[in-house]
C-alpha positions, 0 to 999 in steps of 0.5 A: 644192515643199514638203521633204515633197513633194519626199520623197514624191516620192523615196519614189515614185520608188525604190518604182516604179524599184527594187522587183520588177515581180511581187508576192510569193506564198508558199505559206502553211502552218499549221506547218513542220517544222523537219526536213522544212524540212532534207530539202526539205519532204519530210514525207508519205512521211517525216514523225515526230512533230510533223510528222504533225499537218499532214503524213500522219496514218499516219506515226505509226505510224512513230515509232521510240519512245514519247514525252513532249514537255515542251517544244517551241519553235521560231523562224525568221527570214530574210536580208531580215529582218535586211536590212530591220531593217539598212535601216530602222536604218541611216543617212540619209533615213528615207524613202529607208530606207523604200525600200530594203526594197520588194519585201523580205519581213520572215519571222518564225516561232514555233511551240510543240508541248507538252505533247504525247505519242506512242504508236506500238504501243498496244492490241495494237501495230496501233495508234498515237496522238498528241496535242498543243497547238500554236501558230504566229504567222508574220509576214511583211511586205512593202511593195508599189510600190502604197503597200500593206503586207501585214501577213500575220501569222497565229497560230494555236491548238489540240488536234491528235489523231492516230491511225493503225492496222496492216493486212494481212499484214506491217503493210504498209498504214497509215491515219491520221487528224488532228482538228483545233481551231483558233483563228486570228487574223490582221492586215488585209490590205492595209494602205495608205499612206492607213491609215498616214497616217490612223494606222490600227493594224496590231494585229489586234484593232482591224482583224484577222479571227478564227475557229475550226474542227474539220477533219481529215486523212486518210493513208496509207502502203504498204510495197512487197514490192520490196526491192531490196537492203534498200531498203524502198520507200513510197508515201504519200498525204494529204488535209489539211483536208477540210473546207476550213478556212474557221474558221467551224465553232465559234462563238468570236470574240475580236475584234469586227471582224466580219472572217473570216480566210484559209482554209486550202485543202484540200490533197493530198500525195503521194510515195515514200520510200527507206529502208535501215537501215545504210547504210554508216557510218550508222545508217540513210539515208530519201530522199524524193520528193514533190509537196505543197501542191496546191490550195494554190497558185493560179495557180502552177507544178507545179514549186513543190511539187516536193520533195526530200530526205533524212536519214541517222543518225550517232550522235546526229546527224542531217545533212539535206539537200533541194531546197525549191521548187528551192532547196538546204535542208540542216540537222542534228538533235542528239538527246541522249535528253532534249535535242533540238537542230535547225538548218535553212536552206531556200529559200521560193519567193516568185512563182508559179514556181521560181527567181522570189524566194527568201526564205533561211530559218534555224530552230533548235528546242529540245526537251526529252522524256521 
């Protein structure tokens, strides 16, 4: 037997010996909060800023002060990234390092939200607004034990416009709204060892899908009368992408593949938070409970979209910690009036069910504001 079959073979074997049974679904969101990421992907009942552009619209009514972002940047990555780069780099056979990384996910993310402004008390003080361009490309990929590899990279591109207004006796009821213009290009996916062979490109422009689309968010939030010890109570609802996020509602095509790419399902976020100002040595504690992402998870288990986590304020810093998906997530948020700095790890549930692969997230954000 030819050396190049004898190594086909070897790849074969530890493709189909070594690699998980299940294939990997994450849940795939169009942004992640660097903060929500920290408090367990709690961002309905909890969310400020940025986070409310694909969060709950009426939290930004919520934000403690005006702002002027100038700059935004955020990147993450994950620990089977950096394995798989050990792998493929390392030593040895260059198809038993190819090997080593199946059923492996490679996460990268980069996300930028600026220039974008934020009023919480405009045209009376019942009303607030925010708006800003933003964009994320995630990548993720995975070599599946069927001589697949799933590119999954998506970037999306556009103006999100929020506002959110007061009512009832005390402000104790909020609704809110996000409109959305986006442009989304995404990779093949499915890339098969036969299009490796045949030298079919992974670029998106020669084999991807592109499309664009207005859709909107709707929210709300309800401050209770219970205030049990200062403990201000909030239930907070939201309905993301009404119109079902199907990039096709504008007509601007870059690429000339003639290919759509992924939807973005309509989604329904609920959850309550606890809030107190002074709370022992801190400035002021929130802890949330919530249920996110449903209609966003085929086939999946309810108890992928549980989440859970807080946040208290010490200073100038901001220590969290949550349960993402049943893993612990925690970081901390550095606020020096100008200069923001955020760092936070979660757990990303990568099969249908709590506990099956997690993918270990790290992120860091740079701000700058006036």
């Amino acid at each position: 037997m030819k050396k190049t079959h004898v190594g086909l073979c070897v790849l074969l074997a530890s493709w189909t010996l070594g690699s998980p049974a299940h294939a990997l679904e994450q849940i795939i969101r169009p942004y992640s909060g660097i903060r929500s990421s920290a408090m367990g992907g709690c961002r309905i009942s909890t969310g400020l800023y940025d986070e409310n552009f694909f969060g709950n619209p009426a939290r930004a009514a919520d934000n403690p002060e005006w702002r002027f972002q100038i700059l935004d940047v955020q990147t993450q990555t994950s620990t089977t990234t950096l394995q798989n780069l050990n792998d493929l780099t390392g030593g040895g056979d260059i198809l038993s390092r190819i090997g080593d990384t199946a059923g492996k996910n490679s996460h990268g993310r980069v996300q930028t939200v600026f220039p974008a402004v934020y009023i919480p008390r405009a045209f009376g003080g019942k009303w607030a607004w925010a708006v800003g361009l933003i964009s994320s490309t995630q990548a993720d990929v995975t070599l599946r034990r069927s001589y697949q590899i799933d590119p999954g990279t998506l970037t999306d591109l556009g103006p999100a416009f929020t506002v959110a207004r007061r009512f009832l006796e005390n402000e104790v009821l909020t609704v809110g709204m996000t409109a959305h213009a986006t442009y989304r290009l995404a990779s093949k996916q499915g890339y098969s060892l036969v299009d490796l062979v045949q030298g079919v490109s992974f670029s998106p422009a020669s084999t991807g899908g592109d499309g664009a689309q207005v859709d909107f968010d709707l929210g709300t939030t309800w401050l209770l009368h219970w205030q049990p010890k200062g403990w201000k109570f909030t239930p907070a609802l939201a309905l993301n992408n009404l119109l079902g996020g199907r990039y096709s509602n504008l007509p601007v095509h870059v690429l000339d593949t003639g290919l759509a790419p992924p939807t973005q399902p309509r989604t329904l976020g609920m959850g309550i938070s606890a809030r107190k100002e002074a709370l022992g040595p801190f400035r002021y504690g929130v802890f949330a409970l919530e249920l996110t992402d449903i209609g966003n998870n085929a086939g999946g288990s309810l108890f992928r979209l549980v989440h859970l986590g807080g946040e208290v304020r010490y200073g100038v810093l901001s220590p969290r910690l949550g349960i993402n998906q049943g893993y612990l997530s925690g970081g901390l948020g550095l606020d020096l009036k100008a200069l923001e700095i955020e760092l936070a790890t979660t757990g990303e549930e990568m099969s249908l069910n709590p506990g099956g692969i997690e993918d270990r997230r790290y992120a860091i954000r740079i701000g700058f504001k006036i």
